[in-house]
Every structure is written in C-alpha cells, then in structure tokens.
N, C-alpha and C positions, 0 to 999 in steps of 0.2 A: 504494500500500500504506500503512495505517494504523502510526503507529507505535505505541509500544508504553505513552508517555503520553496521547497520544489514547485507544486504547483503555481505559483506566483513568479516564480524563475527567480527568488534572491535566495539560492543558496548558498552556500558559503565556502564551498568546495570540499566538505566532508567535516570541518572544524563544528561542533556542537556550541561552542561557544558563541552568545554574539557580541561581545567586547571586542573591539576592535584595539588591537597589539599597541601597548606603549614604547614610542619611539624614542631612544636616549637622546635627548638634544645637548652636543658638547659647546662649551665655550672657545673661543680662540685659546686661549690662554692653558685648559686643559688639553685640547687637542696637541698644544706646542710642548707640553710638559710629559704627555703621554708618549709621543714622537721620540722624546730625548733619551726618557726613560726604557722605552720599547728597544731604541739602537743600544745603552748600556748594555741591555739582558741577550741582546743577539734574535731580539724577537722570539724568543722562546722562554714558557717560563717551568723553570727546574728544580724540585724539591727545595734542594741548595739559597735558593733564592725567595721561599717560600717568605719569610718574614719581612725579607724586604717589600716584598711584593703587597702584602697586607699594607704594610705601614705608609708607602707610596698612596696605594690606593682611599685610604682613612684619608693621609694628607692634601689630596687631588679632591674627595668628595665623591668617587666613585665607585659602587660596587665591583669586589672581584672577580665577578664572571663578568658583569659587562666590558670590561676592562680586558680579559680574558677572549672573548670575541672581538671586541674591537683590536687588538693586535691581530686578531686570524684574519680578517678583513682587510686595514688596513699595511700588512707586511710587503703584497707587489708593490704598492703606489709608494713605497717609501725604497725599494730599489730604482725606482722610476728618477726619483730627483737625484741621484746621485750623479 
C-alpha cells in the first residue's frame, strides 16, 4: 500500500524523517584555523593525537565529528592551493 506522501509525490527518498539535515555553517576565521590545524595533523586524525584533537576542537567551538568530516571533505581542495 502507497502511503500517503508517495501519493502526493513529496517523498523523501526512503528517509522517515521529515527534518530537514542541519547544515554546519563555519566562520572564516574557523574554517582558516581548521585549514592550519588539519595540515599540522597531515589531514588525518590518529589515536596519538586524540587529545589534541579534542582540545583544538573545544577551542575552535566545534564538535569532533563535525570536525572529523569536515577534514574528509575538505583534504582534495587543500592539495588544490598548494
């Protein structure tokens, strides 16, 4: 049985939810410190580095997954400006 957004055509591609995804909006000034921080680490982050990583993150204002993803996303475009 179709339900009752199907029929009306707004479905929402199989997601149940209808919240639409909160989008991290960064500052200049995070984005240029996250940059800095992200080349120190080698763009990868490694046990070893775990506290830093926290404390950076506390200090910045952003959580550490978002932070986490945003180097996975941002690592080509940062070999780009070199």
């Amino acid at each position: 049985m179709m339900s009752l957004d199907e029929v009306n055509g707004s479905d929402t591609g199989g997601s149940s939810s209808k919240k639409k995804r909160y989008r991290t909006k960064f500052s200049a000034e995070q984005k240029e410190e996250m940059t800095q921080f992200a080349d120190k680490l080698g763009w990868k982050i490694v046990r070893q580095h775990e506290d830093l990583v926290t404390q950076f993150c506390e200090d910045v204002g952003v959580p550490r997954n978002v932070f986490k993803v945003w180097m996975h996303n941002n690592k080509n475009n940062s070999a780009k400006r070199v």
